[in-house]
MARMAR-55921 format. One record per residue (C-alpha): residue in one letter; z negated, x negated, y. Coordinates in pm, whole numbers, padded with zeros to 5 digits, always signed. Layout:
<recs>
AZXY;...
</recs>
This chain:
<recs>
X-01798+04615+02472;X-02004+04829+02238;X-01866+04896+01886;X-01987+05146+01630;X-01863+05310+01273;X-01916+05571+01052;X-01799+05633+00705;X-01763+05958+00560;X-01682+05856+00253;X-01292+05871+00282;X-01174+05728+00593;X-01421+05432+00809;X-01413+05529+01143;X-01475+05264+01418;X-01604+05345+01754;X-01529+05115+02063;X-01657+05159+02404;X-01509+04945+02649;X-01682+04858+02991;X-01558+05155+03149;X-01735+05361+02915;X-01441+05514+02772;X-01423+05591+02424;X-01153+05476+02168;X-01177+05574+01794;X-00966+05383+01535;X-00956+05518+01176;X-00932+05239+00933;X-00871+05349+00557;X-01077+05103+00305;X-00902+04959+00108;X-00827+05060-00267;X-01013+04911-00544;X-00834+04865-00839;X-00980+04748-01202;X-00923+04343-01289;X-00710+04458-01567;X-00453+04659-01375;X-00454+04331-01089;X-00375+04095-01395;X-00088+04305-01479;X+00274+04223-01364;X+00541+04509-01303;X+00841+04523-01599;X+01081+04227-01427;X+01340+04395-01607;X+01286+04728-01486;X+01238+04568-01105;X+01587+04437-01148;X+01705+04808-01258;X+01506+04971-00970;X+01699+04714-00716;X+02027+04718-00869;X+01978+05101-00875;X+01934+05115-00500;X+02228+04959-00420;X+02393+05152-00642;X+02264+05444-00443;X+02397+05274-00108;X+02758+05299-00256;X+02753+04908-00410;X+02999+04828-00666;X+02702+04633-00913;X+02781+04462-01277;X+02453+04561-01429;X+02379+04309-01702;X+02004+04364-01665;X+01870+04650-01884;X+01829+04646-02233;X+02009+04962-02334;X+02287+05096-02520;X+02611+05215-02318;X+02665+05458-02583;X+02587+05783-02551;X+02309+05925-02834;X+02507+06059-03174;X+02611+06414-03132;X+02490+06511-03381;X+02128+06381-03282;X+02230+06574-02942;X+02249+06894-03118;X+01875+06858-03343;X+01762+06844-03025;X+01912+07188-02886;X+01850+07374-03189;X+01467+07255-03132;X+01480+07407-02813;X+01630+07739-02864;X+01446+07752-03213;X+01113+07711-02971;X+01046+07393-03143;X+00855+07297-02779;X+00472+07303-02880;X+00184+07018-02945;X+00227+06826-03272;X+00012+06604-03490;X-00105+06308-03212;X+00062+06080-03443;X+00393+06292-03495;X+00466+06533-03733;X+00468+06484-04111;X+00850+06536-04158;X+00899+06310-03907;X+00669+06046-04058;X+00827+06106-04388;X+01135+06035-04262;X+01014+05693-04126;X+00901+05635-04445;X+01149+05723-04641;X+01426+05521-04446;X+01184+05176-04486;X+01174+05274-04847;X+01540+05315-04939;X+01627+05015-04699;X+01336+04773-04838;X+01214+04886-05160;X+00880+05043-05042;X+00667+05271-05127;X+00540+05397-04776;X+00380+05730-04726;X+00315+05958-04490;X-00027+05788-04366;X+00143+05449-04333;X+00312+05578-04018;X+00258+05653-03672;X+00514+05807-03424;X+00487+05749-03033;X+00638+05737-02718;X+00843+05463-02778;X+00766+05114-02926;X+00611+04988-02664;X+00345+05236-02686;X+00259+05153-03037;X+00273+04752-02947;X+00049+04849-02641;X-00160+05108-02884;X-00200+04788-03112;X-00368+04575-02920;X-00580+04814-02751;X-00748+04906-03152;X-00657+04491-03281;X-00786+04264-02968;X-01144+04260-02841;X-01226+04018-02568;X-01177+03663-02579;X-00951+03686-02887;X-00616+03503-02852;X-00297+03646-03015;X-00041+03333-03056;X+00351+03453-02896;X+00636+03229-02969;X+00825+03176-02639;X+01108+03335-02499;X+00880+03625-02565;X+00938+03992-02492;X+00806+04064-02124;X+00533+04345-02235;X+00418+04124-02477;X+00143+03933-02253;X+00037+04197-02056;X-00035+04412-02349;X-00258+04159-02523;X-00425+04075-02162;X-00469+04425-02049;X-00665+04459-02379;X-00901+04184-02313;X-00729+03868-02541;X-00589+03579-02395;X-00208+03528-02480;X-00136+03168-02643;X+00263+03052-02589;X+00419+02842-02810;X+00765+02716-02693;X+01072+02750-02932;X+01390+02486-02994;X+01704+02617-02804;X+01891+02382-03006;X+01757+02538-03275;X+01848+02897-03101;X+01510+02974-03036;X+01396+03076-03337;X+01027+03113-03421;X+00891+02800-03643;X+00546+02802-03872;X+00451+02479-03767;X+00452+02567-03383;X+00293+02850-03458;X+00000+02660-03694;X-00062+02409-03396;X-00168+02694-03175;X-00418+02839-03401;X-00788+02811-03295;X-01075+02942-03401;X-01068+03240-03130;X-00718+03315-03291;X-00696+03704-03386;X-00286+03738-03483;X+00038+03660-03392;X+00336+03846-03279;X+00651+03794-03383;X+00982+03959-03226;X+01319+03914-03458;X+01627+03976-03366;X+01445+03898-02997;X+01464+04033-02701;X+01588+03856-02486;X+01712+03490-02684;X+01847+03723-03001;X+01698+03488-03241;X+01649+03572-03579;X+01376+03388-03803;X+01441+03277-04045;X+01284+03403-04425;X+01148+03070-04532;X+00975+03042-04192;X+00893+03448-04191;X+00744+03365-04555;X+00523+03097-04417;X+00404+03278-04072;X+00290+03583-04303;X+00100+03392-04560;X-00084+03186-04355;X-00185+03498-04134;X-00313+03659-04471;X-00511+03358-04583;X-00657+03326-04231;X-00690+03738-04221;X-00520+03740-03876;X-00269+03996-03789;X+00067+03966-03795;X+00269+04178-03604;X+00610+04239-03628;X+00833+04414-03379;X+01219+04487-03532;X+01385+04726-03297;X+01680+04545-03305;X+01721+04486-03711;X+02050+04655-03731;X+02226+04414-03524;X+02241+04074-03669;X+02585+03865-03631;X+02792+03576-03791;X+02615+03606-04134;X+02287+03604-04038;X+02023+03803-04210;X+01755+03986-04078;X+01426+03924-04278;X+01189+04190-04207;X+00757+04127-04243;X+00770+04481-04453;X+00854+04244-04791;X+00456+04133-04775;X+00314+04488-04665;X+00264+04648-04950;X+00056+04383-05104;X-00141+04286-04765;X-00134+04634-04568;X-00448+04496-04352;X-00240+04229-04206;X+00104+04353-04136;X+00193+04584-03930;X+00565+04663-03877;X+00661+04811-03501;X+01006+04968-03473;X+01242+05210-03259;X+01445+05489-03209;X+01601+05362-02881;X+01846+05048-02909;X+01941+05167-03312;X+02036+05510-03246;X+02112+05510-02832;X+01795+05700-02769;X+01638+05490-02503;X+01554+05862-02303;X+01423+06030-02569;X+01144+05742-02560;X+01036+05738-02951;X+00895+05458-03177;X+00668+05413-03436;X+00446+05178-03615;X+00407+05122-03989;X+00057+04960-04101;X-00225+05041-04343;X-00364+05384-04272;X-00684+05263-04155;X-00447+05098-03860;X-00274+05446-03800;X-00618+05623-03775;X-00706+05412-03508;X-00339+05384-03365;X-00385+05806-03331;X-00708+05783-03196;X-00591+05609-02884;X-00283+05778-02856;X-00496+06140-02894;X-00655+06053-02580;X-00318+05892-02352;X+00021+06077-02422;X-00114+06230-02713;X+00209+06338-02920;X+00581+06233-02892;X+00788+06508-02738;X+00854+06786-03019;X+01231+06769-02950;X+01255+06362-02974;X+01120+06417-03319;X+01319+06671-03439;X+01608+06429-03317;X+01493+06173-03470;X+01484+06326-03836;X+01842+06387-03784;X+01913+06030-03687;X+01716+05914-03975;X+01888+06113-04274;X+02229+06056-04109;X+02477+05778-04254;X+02459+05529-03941;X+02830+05591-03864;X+02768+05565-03505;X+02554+05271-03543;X+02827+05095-03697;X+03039+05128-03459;X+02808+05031-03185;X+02762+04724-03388;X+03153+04676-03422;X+03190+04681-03038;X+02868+04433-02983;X+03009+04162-03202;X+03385+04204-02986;X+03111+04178-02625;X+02983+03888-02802;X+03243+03648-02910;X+03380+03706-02575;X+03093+03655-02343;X+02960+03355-02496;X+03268+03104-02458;X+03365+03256-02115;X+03013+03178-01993;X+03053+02779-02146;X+03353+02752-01957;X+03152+02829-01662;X+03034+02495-01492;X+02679+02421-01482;X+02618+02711-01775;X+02494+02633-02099;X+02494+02918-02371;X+02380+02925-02741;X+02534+03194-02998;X+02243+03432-03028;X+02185+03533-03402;X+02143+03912-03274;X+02027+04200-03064;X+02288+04224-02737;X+02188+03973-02535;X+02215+03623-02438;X+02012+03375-02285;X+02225+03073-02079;X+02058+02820-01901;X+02131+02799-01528;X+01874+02548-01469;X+02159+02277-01317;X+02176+02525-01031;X+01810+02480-00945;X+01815+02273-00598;X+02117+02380-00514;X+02139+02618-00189;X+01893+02872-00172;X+01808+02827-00554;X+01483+02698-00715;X+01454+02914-01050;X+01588+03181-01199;X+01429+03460-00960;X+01591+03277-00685;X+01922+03233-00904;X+01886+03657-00978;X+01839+03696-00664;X+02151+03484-00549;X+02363+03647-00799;X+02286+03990-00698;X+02332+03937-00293;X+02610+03695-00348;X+02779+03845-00672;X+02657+04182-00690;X+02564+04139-01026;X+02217+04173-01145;X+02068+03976-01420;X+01687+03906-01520;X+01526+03597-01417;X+01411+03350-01757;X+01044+03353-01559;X+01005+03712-01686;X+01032+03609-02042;X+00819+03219-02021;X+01125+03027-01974;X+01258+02991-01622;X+01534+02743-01703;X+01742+03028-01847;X+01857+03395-01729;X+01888+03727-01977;X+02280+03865-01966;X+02259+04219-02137;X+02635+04305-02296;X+02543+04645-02365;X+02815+04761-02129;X+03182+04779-02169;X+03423+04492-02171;X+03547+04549-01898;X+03253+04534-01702;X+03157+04207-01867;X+03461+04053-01752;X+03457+04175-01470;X+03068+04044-01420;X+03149+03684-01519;X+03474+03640-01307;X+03202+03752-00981;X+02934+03526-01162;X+03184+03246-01186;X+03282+03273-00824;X+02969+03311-00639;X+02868+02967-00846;X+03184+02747-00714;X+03075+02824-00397;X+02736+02613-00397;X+02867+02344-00705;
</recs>
């Protein structure tokens, strides 16, 4: 048998003859060569366990969704309407890369009544979200071989974003008993000389831990003697419970602008997760660089977010409140009814809106081994979809979202509680 190919550049083409002479041509397509940086990088978990929930959804199944991290509330009217009147005013062009100086103002001027500051105009960026400023970050911070020190449970862009930008991301676990909250001294035992910054995520996503100041106080001075970066992401600073107190890295920014950089959010504040806009505050050197990358991506943050956005900025939080109102009622629900569950172990999480049990008694158990398998089990078995702990460095433990009604949290953990007393 006789075998030949061609390429024309497209498609390989391979040409058999057999013994009869006969000639049979099979097209085989190379196969795609992608960059190391986009085969190091994992999809969102949390968004794979929205895209699957969402299918069966579409197939007419009755799913508790506890897996996104979004608001059930609908975005403030009054936000709503900004955004019209920025339509029909023609309020639809190109901006500023880094978003438009009344919007950045308005950033500014929020931090500075709230804190104390004195932040201008320059000290801002504006993007498509946080995550693009986070991701923006690293891309002008981290050069190759750096290592940026994440305390774990960790946010589940965190990693990726400091790989995809060449740095290696160093873990350093956290004390459930202690609710997970960040500590100095685990933080200090990572360092190495390769160390570039640190990222810190408070309330977190997806524990809800809060630091705590005195250990805040001790992260950020030890990143300014060492002139590392400390990054702080506070999209959910609003929503703190039982006394706690959020402590934000903007106290030592004005005195050490080169190593702070505050990373916040329009979406889980204001129910805006659509309108996709965040923003970064840091020295202005920081936002040159921060616009430089983001004139040559997305480039500016839709006209009509912004314009929304001023109005949720200058408004008096009304709606806010009484998101937080109905998070704290989710709350002090879900969390006992989940410890009455056999097998489930659940701390009170200091803030944000989720919680993170551990299911890890399950493991061995039927067809589970970790938390993907115990997601997995839940949603076939349950119908309720949850994100596996693997997604965010701690597979012991799952992430239960109570942004959704009452309702539909009972209703979640009665299916939850069921599916698990068939395989105690």
């Amino acid at each position: 048998m006789d075998r030949s190919s061609r390429d024309d550049g497209a498609t390989l083409f391979v040409v058999i003859k057999d013994e009869k002479k006969d000639l049979v041509t099979i097209a085989i397509r190379p196969e795609i060569r992608f960059s190391d940086r986009v085969r190091g990088m994992q999809e969102s978990p949390t968004l794979a366990v929205l895209n699957r929930a969402t299918a069966l959804v579409a197939q007419g199944v009755d799913v508790v969704d506890f897996g996104p991290g979004e608001p059930d509330f609908r975005t403030p009217a009054n936000v709503c309407e900004a955004g019209k009147r920025a339509i029909d005013e023609g309020i639809t062009r190109y901006t500023n890369a880094s978003g438009t100086k009344a919007l950045r103002d308005a950033i500014a001027g929020r931090y500075n009544k709230r804190y104390g500051t004195k932040l201008r105009t320059e000290n801002v960026i504006a993007g498509s979200g946080g995550k693009q400023e986070l991701f923006n970050l690293m891309l002008a911070l981290v050069d190759e071989r750096d290592e940026v020190i994440i305390p774990t449970p960790y946010w589940v862009s965190f990693p990726d974003q400091v790989s995809f930008a060449g740095g290696t991301p160093i873990f350093t676990a956290v004390d459930a008993k202690n609710r997970f909250r960040p500590t100095f001294a685990a933080i200090e035992a990572a360092v190495s000389s390769r160390t570039r910054g640190v990222i810190v995520n408070s309330p977190c996503n997806p524990t809800g831990a809060v630091i705590e100041e005195s250990e805040l106080a001790k992260i950020a001075d030890f990143c300014i003697a060492r002139d590392l970066f400390l990054v702080f992401d506070e999209t959910y600073e609003l929503f703190v419970y039982d006394g706690s107190v959020h402590a934000s890295a903007i106290r030592w920014f004005e005195k050490h602008p080169e190593n702070i950089v505050i990373v916040n959010s329009m979406s889980k504040t204001f129910a805006m997760t659509g309108w996709r806009l965040g923003y970064a505050i840091a020295h202005p050197d920081i936002i040159a660089a921060l616009g430089k990358i983001q004139s040559h991506s997305t480039s500016n943050p839709s006209s009509i977010a912004q314009v929304a956005s001023i109005e949720a900025l200058s408004g008096d939080d009304a709606d806010v409140k009484k998101m937080y109102a109905a998070y704290c009622e989710r709350r002090a629900w879900l969390v006992p009814a989940l410890n009455r569950i056999p097998g489930i172990t659940c701390a009170n999480p200091d803030g944000a809106f989720y919680v993170f049990p551990d299911v890890s008694s399950f493991f061995g158990k039927g067809s589970i081994r970790d938390s993907g398998s115990f997601a997995s089990f839940l949603l076939d078995e349950a119908r309720v979809a949850v994100v596996p702990g693997a997604a965010f460095g701690a597979d012991e433990y799952i992430r239960i979202s109570y942004a959704t009604s009452m309702e539909r949290i009972k209703e979640g953990v009665a299916r939850i509680e069921k599916a698990l007393k068939n395989i105690v």
